[in-house]
C-alpha positions as CSV (number, residue, x, y, z in Angstrom):
1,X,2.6,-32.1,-2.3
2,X,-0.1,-30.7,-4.6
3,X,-0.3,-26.9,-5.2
4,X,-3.1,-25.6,-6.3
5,X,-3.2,-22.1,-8.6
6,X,-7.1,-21.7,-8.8
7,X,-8.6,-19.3,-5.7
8,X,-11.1,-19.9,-3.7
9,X,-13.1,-18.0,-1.3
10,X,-11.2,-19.2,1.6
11,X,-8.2,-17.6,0.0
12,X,-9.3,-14.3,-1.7
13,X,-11.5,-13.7,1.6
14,X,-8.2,-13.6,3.6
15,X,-7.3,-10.2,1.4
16,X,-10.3,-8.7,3.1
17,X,-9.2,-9.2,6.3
18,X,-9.2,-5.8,8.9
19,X,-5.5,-7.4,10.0
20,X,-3.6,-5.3,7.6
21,X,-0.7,-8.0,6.9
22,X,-3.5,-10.3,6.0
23,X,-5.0,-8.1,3.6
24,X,-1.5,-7.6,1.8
25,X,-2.5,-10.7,0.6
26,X,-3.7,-13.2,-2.2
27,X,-5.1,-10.4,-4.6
28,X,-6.1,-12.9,-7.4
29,X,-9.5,-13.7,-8.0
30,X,-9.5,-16.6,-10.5
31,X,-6.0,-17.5,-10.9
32,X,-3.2,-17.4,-7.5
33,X,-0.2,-17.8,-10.2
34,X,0.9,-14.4,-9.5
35,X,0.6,-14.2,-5.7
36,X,2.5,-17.5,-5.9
37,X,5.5,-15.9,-7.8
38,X,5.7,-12.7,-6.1
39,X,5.2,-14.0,-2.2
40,X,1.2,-12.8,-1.5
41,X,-0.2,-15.4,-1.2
42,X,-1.4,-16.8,1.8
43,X,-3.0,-20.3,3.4
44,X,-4.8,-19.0,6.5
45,X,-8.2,-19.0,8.2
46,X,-9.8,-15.3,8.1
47,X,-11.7,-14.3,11.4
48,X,-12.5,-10.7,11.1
49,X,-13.0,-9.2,7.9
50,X,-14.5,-5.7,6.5
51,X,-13.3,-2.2,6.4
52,X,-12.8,0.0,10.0
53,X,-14.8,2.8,11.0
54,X,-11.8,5.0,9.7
55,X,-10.8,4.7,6.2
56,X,-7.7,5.5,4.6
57,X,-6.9,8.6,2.3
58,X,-6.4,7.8,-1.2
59,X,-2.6,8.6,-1.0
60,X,-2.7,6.1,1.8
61,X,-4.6,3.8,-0.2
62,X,-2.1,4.4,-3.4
63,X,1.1,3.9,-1.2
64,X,-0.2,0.6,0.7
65,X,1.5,-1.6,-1.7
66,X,5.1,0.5,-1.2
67,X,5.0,0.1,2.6
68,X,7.6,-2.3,4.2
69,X,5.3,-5.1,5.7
């Protein structure tokens, strides 16, 4: 089985996604090393992606990462 570490834009475009547990995801934008070791990163198709009509607060914004998935 090969792994690959480099990103693409098939992966980094699934941390866009308007799904919120998609967008928990594969934060690297050159290297995937570090999604790899600490469980973000993800190999799936992206249908929908972009911000919602609402947005977040910045508190919201600063706790995302905190939040059980």
């Amino acid at each position: 089985m090969e792994v690959n570490y480099k990103t693409t834009n098939r992966y980094h475009i699934h941390h866009h996604s308007r799904v919120i547990s998609e967008s928990n995801t594969n934060y690297g934008c050159v290297c995937i090393v570090w999604d790899r070791l600490f469980g973000t990163f993800k190999d799936a198709d992206t249908k929908d992606t972009g911000i919602d009509d609402v947005q977040p607060s910045y508190t919201s914004l600063i706790l995302m990462p905190f939040k059980r998935r």
